[in-house]
DOMIVEX-895798 format. One record per residue (C-alpha): x, z, y; residue number from 1; residue in one letter. Coordinates in Angstrom, 3 decimals. Last residue first. Layout:
% DOMIVEX-895798
+----------+----------+----------+-----+-----+
|        x |        z |        y |   n | res |
+----------+----------+----------+-----+-----+
|        X |        Z |        Y | NUM |   a |
...
+----------+----------+----------+-----+-----+
This chain:
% DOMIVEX-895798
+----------+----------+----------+-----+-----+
|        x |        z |        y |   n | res |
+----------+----------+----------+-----+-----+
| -105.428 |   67.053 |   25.702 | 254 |   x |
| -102.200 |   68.732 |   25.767 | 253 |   x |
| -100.993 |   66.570 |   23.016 | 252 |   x |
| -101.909 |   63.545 |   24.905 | 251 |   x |
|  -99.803 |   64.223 |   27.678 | 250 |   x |
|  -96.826 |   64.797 |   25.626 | 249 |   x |
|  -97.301 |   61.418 |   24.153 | 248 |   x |
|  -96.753 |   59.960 |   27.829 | 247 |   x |
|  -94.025 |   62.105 |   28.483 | 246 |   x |
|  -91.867 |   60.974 |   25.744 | 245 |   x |
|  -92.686 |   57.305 |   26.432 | 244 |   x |
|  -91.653 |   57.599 |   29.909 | 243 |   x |
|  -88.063 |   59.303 |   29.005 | 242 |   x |
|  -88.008 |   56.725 |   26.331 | 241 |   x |
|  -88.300 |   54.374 |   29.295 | 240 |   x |
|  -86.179 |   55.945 |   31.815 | 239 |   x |
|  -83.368 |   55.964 |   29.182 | 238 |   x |
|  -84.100 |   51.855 |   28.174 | 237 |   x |
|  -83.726 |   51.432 |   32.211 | 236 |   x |
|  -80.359 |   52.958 |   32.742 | 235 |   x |
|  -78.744 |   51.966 |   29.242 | 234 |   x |
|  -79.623 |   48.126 |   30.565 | 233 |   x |
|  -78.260 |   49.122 |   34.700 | 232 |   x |
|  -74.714 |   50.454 |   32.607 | 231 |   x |
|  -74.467 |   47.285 |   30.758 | 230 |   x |
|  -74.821 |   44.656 |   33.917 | 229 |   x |
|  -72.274 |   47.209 |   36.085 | 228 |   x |
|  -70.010 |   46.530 |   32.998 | 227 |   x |
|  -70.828 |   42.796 |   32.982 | 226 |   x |
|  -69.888 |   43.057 |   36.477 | 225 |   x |
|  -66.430 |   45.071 |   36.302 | 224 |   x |
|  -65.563 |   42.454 |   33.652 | 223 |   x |
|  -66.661 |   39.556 |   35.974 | 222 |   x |
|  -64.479 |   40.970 |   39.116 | 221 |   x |
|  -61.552 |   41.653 |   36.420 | 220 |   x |
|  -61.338 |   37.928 |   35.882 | 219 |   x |
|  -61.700 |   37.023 |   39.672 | 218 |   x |
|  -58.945 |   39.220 |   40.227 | 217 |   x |
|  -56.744 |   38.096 |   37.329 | 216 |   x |
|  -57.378 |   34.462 |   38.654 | 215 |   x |
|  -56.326 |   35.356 |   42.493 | 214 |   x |
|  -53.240 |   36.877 |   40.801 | 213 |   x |
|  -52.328 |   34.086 |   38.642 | 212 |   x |
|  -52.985 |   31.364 |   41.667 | 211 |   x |
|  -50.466 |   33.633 |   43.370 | 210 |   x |
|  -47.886 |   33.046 |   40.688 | 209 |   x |
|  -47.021 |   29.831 |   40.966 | 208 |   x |
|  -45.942 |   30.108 |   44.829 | 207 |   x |
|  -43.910 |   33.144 |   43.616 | 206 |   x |
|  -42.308 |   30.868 |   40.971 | 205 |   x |
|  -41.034 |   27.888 |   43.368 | 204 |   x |
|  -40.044 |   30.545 |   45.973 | 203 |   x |
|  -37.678 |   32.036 |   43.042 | 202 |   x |
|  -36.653 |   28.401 |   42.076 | 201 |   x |
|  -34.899 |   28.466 |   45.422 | 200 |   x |
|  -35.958 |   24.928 |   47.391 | 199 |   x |
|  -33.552 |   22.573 |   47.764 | 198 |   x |
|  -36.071 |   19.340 |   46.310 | 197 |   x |
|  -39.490 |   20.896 |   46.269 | 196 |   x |
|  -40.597 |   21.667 |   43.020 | 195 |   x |
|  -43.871 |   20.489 |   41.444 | 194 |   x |
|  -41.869 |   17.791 |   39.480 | 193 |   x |
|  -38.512 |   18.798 |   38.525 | 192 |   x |
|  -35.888 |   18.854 |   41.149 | 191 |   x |
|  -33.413 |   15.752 |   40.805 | 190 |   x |
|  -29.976 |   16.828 |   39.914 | 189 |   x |
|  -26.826 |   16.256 |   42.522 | 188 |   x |
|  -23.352 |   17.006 |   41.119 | 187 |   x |
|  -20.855 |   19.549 |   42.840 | 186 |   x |
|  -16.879 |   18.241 |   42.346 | 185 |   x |
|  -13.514 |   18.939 |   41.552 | 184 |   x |
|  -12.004 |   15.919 |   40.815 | 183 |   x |
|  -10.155 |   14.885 |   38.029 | 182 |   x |
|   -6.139 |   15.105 |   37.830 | 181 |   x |
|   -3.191 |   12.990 |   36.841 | 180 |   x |
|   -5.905 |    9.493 |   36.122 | 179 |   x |
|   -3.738 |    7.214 |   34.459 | 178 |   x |
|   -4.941 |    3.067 |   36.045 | 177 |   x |
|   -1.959 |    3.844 |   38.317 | 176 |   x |
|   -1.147 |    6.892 |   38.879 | 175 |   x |
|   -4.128 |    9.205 |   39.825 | 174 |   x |
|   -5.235 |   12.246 |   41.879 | 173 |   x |
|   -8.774 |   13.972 |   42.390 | 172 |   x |
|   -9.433 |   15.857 |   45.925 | 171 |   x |
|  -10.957 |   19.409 |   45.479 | 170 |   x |
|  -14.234 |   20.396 |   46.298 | 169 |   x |
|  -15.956 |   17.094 |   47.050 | 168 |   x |
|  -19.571 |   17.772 |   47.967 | 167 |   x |
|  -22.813 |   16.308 |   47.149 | 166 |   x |
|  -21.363 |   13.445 |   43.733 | 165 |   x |
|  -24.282 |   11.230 |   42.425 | 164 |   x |
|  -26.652 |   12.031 |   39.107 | 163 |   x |
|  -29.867 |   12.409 |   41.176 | 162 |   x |
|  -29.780 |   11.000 |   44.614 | 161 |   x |
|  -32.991 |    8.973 |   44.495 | 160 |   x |
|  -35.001 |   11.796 |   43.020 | 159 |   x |
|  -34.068 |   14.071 |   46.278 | 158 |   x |
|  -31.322 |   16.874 |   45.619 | 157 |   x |
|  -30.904 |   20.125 |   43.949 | 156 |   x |
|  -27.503 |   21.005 |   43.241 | 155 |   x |
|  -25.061 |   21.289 |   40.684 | 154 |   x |
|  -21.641 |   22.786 |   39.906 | 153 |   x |
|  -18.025 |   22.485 |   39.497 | 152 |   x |
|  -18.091 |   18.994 |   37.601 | 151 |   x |
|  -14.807 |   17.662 |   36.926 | 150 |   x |
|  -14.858 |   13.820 |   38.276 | 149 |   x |
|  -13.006 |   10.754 |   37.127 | 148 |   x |
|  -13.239 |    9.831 |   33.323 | 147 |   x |
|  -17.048 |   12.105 |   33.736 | 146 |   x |
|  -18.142 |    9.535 |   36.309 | 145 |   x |
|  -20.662 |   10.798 |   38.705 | 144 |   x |
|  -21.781 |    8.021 |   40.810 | 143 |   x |
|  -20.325 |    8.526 |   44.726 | 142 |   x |
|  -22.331 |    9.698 |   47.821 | 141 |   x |
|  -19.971 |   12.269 |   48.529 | 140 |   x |
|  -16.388 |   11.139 |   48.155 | 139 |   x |
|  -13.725 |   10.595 |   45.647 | 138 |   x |
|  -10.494 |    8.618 |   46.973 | 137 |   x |
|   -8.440 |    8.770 |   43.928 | 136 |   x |
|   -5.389 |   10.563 |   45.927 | 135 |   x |
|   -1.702 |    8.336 |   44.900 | 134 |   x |
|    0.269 |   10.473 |   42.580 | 133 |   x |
|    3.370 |    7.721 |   42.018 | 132 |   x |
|    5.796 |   10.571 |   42.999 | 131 |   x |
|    6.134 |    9.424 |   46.644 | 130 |   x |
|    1.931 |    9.749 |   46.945 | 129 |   x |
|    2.806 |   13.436 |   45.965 | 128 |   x |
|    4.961 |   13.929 |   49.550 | 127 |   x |
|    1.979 |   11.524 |   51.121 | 126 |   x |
|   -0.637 |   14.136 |   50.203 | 125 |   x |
|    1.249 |   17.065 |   51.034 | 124 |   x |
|    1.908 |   15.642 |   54.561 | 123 |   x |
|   -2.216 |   15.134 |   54.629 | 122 |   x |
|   -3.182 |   18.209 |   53.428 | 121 |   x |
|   -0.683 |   19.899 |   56.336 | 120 |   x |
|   -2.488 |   17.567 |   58.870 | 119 |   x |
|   -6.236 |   18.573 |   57.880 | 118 |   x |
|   -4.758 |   22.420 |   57.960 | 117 |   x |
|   -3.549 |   21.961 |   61.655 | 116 |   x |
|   -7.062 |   19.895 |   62.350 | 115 |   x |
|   -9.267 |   22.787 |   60.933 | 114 |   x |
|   -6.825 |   25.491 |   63.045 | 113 |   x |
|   -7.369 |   24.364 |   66.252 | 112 |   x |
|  -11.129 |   25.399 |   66.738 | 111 |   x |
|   -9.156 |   29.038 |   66.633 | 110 |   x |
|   -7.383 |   28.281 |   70.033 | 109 |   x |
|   -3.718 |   28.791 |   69.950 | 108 |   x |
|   -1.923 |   31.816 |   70.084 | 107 |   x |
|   -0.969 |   33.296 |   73.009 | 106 |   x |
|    1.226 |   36.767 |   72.042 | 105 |   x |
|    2.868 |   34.162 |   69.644 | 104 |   x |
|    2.200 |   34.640 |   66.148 | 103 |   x |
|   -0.027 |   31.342 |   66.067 | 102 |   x |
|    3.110 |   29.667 |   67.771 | 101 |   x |
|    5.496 |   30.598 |   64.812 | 100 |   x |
|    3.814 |   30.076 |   62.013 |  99 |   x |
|    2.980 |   26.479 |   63.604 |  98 |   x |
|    6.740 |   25.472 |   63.636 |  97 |   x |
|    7.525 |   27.329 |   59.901 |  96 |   x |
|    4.317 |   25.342 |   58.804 |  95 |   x |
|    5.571 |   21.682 |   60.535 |  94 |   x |
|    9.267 |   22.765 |   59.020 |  93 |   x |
|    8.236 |   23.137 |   55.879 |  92 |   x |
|    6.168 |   19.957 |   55.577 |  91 |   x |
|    8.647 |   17.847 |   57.118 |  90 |   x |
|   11.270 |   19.336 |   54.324 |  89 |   x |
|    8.365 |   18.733 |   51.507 |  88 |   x |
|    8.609 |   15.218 |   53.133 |  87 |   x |
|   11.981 |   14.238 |   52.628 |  86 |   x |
|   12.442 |   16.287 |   49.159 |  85 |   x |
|    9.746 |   13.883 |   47.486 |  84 |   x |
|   11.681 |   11.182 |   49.178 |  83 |   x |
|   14.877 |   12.299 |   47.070 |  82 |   x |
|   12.870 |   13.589 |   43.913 |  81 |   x |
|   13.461 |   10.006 |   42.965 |  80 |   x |
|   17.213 |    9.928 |   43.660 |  79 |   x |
|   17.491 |   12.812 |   41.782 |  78 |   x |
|   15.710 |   11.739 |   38.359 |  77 |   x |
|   17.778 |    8.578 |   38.944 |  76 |   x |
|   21.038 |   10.668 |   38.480 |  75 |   x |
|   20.180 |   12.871 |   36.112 |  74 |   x |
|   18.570 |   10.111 |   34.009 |  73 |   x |
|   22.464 |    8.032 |   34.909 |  72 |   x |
|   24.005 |   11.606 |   33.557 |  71 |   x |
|   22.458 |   11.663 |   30.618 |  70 |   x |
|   22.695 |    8.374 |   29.498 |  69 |   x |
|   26.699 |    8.868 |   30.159 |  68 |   x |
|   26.101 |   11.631 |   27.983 |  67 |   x |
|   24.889 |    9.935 |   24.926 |  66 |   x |
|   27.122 |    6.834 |   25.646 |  65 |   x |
|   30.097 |    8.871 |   25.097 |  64 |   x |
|   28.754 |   10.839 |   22.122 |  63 |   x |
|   27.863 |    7.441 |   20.449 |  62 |   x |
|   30.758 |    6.110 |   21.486 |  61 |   x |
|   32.915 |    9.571 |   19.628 |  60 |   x |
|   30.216 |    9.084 |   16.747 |  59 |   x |
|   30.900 |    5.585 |   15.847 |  58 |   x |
|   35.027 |    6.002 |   16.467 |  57 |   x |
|   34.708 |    8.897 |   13.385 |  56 |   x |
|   32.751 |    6.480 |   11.925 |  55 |   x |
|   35.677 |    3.831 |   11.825 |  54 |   x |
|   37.889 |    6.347 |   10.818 |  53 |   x |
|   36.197 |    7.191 |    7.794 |  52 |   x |
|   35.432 |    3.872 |    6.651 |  51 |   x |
|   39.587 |    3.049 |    7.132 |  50 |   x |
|   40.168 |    6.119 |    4.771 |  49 |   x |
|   37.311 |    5.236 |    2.214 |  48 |   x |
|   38.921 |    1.939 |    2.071 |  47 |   x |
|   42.615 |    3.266 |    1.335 |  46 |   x |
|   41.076 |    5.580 |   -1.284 |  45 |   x |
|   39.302 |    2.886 |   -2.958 |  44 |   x |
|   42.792 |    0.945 |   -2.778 |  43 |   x |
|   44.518 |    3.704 |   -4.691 |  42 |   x |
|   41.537 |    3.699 |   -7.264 |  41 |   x |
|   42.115 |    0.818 |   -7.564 |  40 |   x |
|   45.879 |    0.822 |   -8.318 |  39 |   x |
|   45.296 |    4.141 |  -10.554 |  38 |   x |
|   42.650 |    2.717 |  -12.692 |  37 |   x |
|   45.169 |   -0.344 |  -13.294 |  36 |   x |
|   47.968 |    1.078 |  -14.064 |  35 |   x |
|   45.897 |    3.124 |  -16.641 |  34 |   x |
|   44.786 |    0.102 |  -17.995 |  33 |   x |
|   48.779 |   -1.345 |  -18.652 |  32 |   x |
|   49.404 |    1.927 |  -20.666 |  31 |   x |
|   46.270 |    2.034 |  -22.240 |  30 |   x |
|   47.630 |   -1.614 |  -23.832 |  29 |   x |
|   50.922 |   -0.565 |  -24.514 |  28 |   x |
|   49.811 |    2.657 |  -26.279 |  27 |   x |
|   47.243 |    0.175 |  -28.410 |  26 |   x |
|   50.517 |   -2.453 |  -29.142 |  25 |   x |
|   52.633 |   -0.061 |  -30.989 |  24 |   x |
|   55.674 |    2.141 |  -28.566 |  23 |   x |
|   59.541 |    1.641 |  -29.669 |  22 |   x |
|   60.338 |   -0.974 |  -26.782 |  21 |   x |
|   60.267 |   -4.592 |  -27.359 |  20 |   x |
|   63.434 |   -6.547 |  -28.626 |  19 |   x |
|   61.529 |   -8.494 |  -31.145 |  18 |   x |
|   63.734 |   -6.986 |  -33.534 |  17 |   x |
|   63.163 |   -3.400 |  -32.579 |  16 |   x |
|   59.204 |   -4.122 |  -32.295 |  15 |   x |
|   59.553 |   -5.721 |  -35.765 |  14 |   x |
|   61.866 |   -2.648 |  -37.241 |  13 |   x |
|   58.928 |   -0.161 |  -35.990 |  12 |   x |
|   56.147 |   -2.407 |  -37.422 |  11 |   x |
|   58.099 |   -1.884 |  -40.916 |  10 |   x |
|   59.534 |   -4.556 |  -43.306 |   9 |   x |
|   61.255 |   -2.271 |  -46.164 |   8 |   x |
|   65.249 |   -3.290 |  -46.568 |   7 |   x |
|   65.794 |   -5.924 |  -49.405 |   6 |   x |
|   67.904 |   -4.963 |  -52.427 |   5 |   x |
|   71.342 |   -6.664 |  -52.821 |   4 |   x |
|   71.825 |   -9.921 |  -54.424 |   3 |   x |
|   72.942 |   -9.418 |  -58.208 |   2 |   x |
|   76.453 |  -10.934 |  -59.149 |   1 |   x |
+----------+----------+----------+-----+-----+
């Protein structure tokens, strides 16, 4: 008796035998990657999430601190303008007090005025000395220093005073080693030679100009004589052609 025919070996009837599902071994294996891509990519997503929250904390501190800053520079920005408020108060009330009696029907005396100004300077003075603006202390006498001093003008002074400060015009102000304003000042300059120190150029000039004057006159005095000195030589060379003529006239007739 023949055997009976053998059935075809397939990769189907292998996977069936094996007892694996119907699906070849590259499906399987894309399958399994897949998984994989999702599962991190799950977990990237998970990260991002936590990332995200944590910045969204950042920026609510940050936020929290930014106005808290705020508020202490607020704060110490008033409590320095505190002293600054102290003494523009004294200061209003010292002007408001003097308004008052120099609109009285019996004012004070005039001469009085100079020391009320002096004393309102001086309250303004300390109210900028509580900002740090302490007054540079400029006065006459001083070198002129360009870092400290604004020139306003000039004036004519003795050789040994050239280049120093005449007259404060306004008081200079500094912080420290910062200076916050220059001072206004006039600088002396040495008179040229043949000038006297403080005297207007226009005396200076008129004083020049008389030695001009006395040599224009003495100038036209020697023109007007070599004229006179011309006219007298025509004079005597007509009388003596007028001579010659008669003389030859006189020997005609005889």
């Amino acid at each position: 008796m023949a055997p009976p025919p053998e059935e075809p070996h397939t990769a189907s009837s292998d996977a069936t035998s094996s007892g694996e599902p119907g699906l070849p071994d590259a499906a399987k294996e894309l399958a399994r990657q897949v998984e994989e891509l999702t599962r991190r990519l799950a977990a990237l997503a998970e990260t991002a999430g936590r990332e995200h929250d944590r910045a969204a904390h950042r920026e609510q501190v940050i936020d929290r601190l930014h106005t808290e800053n705020q508020q202490l520079r607020h704060g110490l920005l008033q409590e320095a303008l505190t002293p600054v408020r102290a003494g523009l108060y004294r200061l209003h009330d010292t002007v408001t007090r003097e308004a008052a009696r120099w609109q009285a029907p019996d004012p004070p005396a005039a001469e009085l005025a100079g020391r009320l100004f002096a004393a309102i300077a001086e309250e303004v003075a300390e109210a900028l000395g509580r900002t740090g603006a302490e007054r540079a202390g400029v006065k006459a006498g001083d070198a002129y220093d360009p870092a400290l001093h604004r020139p306003a003008g000039t004036r004519a002074v003795e050789a040994g005073a050239d280049g120093t400060v005449v007259e404060v015009l306004a008081e200079g102000f500094a912080m420290g080693e910062r200076v916050l304003r220059k001072a206004s000042v006039v600088v002396g300059r040495a008179a040229p030679e043949g000038e006297a120190a403080g005297r207007p150029k226009s005396e200076n000039m008129k004083k020049t100009k008389k030695p001009d004057k006395a040599g224009n006159a003495h100038d036209l005095q020697q023109r007007k004589d070599r004229n006179d000195g011309k006219d007298q030589n025509a004079g005597d060379e007509v009388n003596g052609a007028t001579e010659r003529a008669g003389g030859g006239t006189e020997k005609g007739s005889e």
